[in-house]
MIDRENDREN-234077 format. One record per residue (C-alpha): y, z, x; residue number from 1; residue in three letters. Coordinates in Angstrom, 1 decimal. Last residue first. Example, Ala and Ser with C-alpha at 12.3 -4.5 7.8 and 13.67 -1.06 7.14 Angstrom:
BEGIN
<node c2="-1.1" c3="7.1" c1="13.7" n="2" res="SER"/>
<node c2="-4.5" c3="7.8" c1="12.3" n="1" res="ALA"/>
***
This chain:
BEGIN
<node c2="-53.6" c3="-4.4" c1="-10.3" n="188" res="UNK"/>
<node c2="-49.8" c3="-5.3" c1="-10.2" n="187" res="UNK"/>
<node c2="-50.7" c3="-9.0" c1="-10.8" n="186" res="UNK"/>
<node c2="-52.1" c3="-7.8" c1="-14.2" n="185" res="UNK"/>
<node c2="-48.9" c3="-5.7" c1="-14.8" n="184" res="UNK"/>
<node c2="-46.6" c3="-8.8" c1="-14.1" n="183" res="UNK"/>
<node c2="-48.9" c3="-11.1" c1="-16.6" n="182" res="UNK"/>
<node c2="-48.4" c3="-8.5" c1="-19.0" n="181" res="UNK"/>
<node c2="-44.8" c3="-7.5" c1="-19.2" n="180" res="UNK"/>
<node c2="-44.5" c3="-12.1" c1="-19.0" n="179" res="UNK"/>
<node c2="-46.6" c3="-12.1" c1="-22.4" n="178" res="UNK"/>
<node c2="-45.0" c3="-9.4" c1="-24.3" n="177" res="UNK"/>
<node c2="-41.7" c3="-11.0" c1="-23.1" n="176" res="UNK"/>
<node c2="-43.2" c3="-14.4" c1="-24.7" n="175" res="UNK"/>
<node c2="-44.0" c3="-13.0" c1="-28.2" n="174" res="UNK"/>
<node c2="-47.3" c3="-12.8" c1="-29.0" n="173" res="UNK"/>
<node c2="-48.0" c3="-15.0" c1="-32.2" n="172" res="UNK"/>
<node c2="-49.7" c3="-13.9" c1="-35.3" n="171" res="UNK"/>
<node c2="-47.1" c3="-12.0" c1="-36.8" n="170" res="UNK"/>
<node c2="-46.0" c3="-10.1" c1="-40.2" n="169" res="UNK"/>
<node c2="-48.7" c3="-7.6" c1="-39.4" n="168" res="UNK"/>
<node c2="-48.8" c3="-7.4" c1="-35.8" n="167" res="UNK"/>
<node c2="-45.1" c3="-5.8" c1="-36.1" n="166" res="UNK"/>
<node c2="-45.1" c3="-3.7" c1="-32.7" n="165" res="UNK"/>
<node c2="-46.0" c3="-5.0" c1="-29.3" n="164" res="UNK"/>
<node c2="-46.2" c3="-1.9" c1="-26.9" n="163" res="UNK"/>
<node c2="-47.1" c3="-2.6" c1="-23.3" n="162" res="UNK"/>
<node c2="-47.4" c3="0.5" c1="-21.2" n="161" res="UNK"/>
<node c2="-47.1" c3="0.4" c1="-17.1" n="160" res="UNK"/>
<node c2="-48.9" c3="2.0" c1="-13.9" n="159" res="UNK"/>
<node c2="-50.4" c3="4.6" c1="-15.3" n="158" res="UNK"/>
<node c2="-52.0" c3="6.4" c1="-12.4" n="157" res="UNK"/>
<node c2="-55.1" c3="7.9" c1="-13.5" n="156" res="UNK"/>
<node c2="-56.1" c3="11.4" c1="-12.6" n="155" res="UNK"/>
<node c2="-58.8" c3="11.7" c1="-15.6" n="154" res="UNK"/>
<node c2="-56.2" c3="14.3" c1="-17.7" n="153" res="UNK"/>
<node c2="-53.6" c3="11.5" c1="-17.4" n="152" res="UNK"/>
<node c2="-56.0" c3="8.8" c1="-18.6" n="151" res="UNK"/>
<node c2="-57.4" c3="11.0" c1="-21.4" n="150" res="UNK"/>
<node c2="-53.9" c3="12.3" c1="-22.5" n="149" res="UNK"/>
<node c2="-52.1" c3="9.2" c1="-21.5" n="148" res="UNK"/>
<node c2="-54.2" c3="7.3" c1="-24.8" n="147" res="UNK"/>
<node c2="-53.1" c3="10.1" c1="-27.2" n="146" res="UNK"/>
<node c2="-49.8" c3="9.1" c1="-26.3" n="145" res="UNK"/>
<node c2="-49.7" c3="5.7" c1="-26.6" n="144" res="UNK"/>
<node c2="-51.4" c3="5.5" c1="-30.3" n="143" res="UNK"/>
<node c2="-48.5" c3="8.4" c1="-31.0" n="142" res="UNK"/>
<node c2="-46.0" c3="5.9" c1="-30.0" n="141" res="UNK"/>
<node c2="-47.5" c3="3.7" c1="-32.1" n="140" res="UNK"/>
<node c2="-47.0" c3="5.2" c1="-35.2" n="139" res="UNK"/>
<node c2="-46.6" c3="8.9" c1="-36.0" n="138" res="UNK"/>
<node c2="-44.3" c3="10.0" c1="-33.5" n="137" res="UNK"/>
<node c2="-41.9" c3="6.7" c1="-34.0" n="136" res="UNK"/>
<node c2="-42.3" c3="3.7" c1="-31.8" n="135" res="UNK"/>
<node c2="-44.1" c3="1.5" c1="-34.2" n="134" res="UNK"/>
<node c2="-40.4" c3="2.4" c1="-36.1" n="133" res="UNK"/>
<node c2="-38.3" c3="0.5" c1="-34.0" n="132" res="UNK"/>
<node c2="-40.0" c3="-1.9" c1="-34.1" n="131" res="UNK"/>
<node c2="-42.4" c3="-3.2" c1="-37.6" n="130" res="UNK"/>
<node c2="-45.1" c3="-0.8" c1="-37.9" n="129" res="UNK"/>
<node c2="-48.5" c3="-3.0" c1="-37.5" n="128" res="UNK"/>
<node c2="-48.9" c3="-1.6" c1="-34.1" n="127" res="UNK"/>
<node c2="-50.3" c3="-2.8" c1="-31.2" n="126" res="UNK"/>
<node c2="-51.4" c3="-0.9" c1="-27.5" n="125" res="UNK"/>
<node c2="-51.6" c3="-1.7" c1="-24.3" n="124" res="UNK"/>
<node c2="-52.2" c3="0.9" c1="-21.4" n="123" res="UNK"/>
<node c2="-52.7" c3="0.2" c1="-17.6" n="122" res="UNK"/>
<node c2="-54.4" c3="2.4" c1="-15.4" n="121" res="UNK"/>
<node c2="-54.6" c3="2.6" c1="-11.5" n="120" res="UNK"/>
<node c2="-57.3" c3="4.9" c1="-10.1" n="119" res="UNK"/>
<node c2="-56.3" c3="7.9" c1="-7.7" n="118" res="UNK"/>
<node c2="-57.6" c3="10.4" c1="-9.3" n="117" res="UNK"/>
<node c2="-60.5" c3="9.6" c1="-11.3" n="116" res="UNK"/>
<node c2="-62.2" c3="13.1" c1="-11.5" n="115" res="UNK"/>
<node c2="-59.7" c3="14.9" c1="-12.9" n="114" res="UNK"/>
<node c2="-59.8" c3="18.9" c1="-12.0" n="113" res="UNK"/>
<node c2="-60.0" c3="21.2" c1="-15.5" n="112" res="UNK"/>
<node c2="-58.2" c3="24.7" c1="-14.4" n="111" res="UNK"/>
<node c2="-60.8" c3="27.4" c1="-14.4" n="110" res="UNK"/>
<node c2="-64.1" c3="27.7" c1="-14.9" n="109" res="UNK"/>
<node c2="-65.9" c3="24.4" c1="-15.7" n="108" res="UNK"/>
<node c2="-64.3" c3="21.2" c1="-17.6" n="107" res="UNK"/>
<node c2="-64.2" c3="18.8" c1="-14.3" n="106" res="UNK"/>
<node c2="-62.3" c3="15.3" c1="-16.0" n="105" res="UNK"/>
<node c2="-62.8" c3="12.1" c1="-16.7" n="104" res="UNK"/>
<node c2="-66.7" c3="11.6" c1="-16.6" n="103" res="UNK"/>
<node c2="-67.6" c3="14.8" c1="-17.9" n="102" res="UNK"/>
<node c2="-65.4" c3="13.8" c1="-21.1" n="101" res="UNK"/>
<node c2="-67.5" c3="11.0" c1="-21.6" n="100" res="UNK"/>
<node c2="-68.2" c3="10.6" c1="-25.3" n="99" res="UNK"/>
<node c2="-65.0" c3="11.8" c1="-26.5" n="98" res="UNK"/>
<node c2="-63.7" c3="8.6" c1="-24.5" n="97" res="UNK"/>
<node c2="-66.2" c3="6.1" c1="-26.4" n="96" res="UNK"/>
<node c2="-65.6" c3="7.9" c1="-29.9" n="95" res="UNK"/>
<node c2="-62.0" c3="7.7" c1="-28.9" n="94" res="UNK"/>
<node c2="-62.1" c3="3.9" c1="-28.6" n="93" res="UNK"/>
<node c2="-64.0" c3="3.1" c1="-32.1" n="92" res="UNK"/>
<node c2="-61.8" c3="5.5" c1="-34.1" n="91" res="UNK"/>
<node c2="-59.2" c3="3.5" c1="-33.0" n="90" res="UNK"/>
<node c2="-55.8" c3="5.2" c1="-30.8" n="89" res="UNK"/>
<node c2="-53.5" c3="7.5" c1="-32.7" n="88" res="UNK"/>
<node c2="-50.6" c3="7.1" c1="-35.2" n="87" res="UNK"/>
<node c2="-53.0" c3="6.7" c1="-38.4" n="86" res="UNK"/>
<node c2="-54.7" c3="3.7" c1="-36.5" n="85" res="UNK"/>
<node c2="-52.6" c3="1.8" c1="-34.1" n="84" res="UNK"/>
<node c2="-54.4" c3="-1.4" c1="-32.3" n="83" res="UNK"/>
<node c2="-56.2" c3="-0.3" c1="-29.0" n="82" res="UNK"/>
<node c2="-55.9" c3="-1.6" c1="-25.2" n="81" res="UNK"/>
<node c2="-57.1" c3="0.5" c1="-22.1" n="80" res="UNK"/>
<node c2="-56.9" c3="-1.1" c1="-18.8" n="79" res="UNK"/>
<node c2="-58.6" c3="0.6" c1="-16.1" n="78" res="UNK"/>
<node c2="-58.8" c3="0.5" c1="-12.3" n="77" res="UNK"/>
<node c2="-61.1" c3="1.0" c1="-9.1" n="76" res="UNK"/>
<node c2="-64.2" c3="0.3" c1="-11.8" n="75" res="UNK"/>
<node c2="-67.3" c3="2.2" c1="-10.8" n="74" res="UNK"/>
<node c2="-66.9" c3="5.7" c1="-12.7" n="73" res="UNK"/>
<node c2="-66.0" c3="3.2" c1="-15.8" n="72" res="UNK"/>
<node c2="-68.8" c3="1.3" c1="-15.8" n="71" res="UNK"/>
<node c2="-71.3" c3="4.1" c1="-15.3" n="70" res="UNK"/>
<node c2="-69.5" c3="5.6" c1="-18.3" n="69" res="UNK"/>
<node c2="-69.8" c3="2.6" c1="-20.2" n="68" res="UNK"/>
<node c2="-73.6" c3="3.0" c1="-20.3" n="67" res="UNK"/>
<node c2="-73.9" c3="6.0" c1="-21.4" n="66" res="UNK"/>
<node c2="-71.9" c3="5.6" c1="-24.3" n="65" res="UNK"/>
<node c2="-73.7" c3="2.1" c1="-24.4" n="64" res="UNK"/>
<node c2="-76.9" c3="4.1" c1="-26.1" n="63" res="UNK"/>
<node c2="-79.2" c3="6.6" c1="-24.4" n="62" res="UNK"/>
<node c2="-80.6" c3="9.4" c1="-26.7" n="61" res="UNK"/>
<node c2="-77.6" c3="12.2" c1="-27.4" n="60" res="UNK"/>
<node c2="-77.4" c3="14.5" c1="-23.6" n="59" res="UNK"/>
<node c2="-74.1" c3="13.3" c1="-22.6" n="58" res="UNK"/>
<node c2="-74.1" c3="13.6" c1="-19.0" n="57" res="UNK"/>
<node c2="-73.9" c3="16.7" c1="-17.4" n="56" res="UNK"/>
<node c2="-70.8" c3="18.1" c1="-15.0" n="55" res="UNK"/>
<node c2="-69.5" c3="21.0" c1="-17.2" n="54" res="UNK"/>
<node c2="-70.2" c3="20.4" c1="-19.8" n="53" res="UNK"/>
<node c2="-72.7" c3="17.7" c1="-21.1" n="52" res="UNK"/>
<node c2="-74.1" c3="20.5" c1="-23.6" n="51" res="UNK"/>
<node c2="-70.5" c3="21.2" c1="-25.2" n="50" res="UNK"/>
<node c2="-72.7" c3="20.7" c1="-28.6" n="49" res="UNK"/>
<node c2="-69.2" c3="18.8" c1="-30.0" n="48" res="UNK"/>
<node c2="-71.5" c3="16.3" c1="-31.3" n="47" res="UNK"/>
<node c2="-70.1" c3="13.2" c1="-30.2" n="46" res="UNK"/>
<node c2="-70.2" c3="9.8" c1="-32.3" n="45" res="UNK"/>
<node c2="-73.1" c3="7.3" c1="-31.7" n="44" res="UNK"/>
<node c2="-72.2" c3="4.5" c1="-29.5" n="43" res="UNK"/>
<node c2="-73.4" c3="1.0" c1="-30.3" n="42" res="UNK"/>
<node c2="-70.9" c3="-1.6" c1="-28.8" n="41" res="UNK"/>
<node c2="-69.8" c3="-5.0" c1="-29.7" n="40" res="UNK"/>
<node c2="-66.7" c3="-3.5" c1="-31.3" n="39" res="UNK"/>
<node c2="-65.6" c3="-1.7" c1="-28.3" n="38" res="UNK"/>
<node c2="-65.2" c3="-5.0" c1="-26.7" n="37" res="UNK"/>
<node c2="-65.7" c3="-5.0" c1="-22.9" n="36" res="UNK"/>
<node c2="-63.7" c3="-7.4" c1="-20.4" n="35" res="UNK"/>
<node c2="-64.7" c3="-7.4" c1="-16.4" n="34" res="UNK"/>
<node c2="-62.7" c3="-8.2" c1="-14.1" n="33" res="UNK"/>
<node c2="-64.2" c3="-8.4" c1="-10.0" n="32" res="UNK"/>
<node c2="-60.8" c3="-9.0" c1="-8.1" n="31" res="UNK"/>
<node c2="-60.6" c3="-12.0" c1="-5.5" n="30" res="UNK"/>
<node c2="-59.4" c3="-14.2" c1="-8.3" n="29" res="UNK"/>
<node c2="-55.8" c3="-11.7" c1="-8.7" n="28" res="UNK"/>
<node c2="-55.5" c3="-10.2" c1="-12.0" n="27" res="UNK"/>
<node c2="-52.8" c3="-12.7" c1="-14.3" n="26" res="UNK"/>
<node c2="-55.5" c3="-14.1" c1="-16.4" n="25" res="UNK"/>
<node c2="-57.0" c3="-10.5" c1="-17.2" n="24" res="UNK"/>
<node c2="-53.4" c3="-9.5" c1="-18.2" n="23" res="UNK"/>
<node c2="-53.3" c3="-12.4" c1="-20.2" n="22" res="UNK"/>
<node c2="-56.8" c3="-11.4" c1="-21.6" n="21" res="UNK"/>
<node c2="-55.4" c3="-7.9" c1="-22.3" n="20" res="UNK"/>
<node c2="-52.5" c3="-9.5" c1="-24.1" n="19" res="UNK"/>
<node c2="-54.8" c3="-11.7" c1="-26.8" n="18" res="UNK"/>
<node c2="-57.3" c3="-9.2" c1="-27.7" n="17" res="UNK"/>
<node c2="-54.9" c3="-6.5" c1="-28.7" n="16" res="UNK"/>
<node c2="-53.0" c3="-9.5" c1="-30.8" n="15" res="UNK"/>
<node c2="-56.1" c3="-10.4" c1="-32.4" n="14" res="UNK"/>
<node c2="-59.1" c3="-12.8" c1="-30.9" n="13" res="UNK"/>
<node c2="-62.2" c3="-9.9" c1="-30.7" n="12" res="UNK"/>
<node c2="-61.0" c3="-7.9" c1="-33.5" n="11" res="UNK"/>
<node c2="-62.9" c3="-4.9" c1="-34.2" n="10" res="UNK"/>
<node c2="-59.3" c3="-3.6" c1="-31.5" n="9" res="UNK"/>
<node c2="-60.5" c3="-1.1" c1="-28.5" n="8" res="UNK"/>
<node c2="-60.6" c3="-3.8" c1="-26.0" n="7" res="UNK"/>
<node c2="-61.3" c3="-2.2" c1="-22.7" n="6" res="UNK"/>
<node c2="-60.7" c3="-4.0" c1="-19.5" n="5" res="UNK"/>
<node c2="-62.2" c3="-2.8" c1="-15.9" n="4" res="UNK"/>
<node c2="-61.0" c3="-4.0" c1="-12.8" n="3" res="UNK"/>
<node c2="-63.1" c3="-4.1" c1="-9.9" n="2" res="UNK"/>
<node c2="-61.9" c3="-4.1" c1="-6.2" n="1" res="UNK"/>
***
């Protein structure tokens, strides 16, 4: 079984960073894990030219958009983490996901079919906004929502949500944040 972690935060060591790689910790050794950093990627943003519908790959010149998407379609589970921008997920993760539409989801006539069913999720995402307001419609319970609207629409079973507010006026994890994501990792 492979487990694939995406870090959607610029920063490699901030508090996105630090609960996906407990999570990582807390996967079982005979899973494959592998951790990707947005930030270390070159994807060129989406067109809208509707040319990779409905079953196509993305027809810009090859760059890690393409690449991820072979990572993704291969990984038996997913665990999405992003810092809140402007209420929704970063510009850097929905660049990758509007890249590979095809690859979650059947978009021909009809009813869109998922084409991950079946594939545990896990979602973790940060928010400046100290609680309870990171969990107000436009902070991070926005950030959350856009997030279940790719997974969901792929088939993915989201198995749990981590939400760790107040990033700003912290630089530790607190230790509940920690345990939430040690049980999900052992739940993968």
């Amino acid at each position: 079984m492979s487990i694939l972690i995406i870090n959607g935060s610029p920063r490699k060591n901030g508090a996105t960073a630090k609960i996906l790689k407990a999570i990582s910790d807390s996967i079982s050794e005979n899973k494959k894990v592998e951790m990707i950093h947005i930030n270390d990627l070159n994807i060129k943003p989406c067109m809208g030219c509707m040319k990779c519908r409905p079953e196509k790959e993305c027809v810009l010149p090859e760059d890690d958009a393409h690449l991820m998407r072979k990572k993704i379609n291969e990984a038996d589970a997913l665990v999405v983490g992003t810092p809140t921008y402007w209420g929704n997920m970063s510009g850097q993760l929905k660049i990758l996901f509007d890249r590979n539409v095809p690859l979650f989801e059947y978009i021909g006539k009809g009813i869109p079919k998922p084409k991950q069913k079946g594939k545990k999720a896990v979602i973790v995402i940060t928010s400046a906004a100290p609680w309870p307001f990171n969990l107000l419609g436009s902070q991070s319970a926005g950030a959350i929502r856009a997030v279940k609207v790719v997974l969901r629409s792929a088939g993915y079973k989201i198995i749990g949500t981590i939400n760790m507010p107040n990033t700003k006026k912290t630089t530790d994890t607190p230790e509940k944040i920690f345990k939430k994501a040690k049980r999900l990792g052992s739940k993968l």
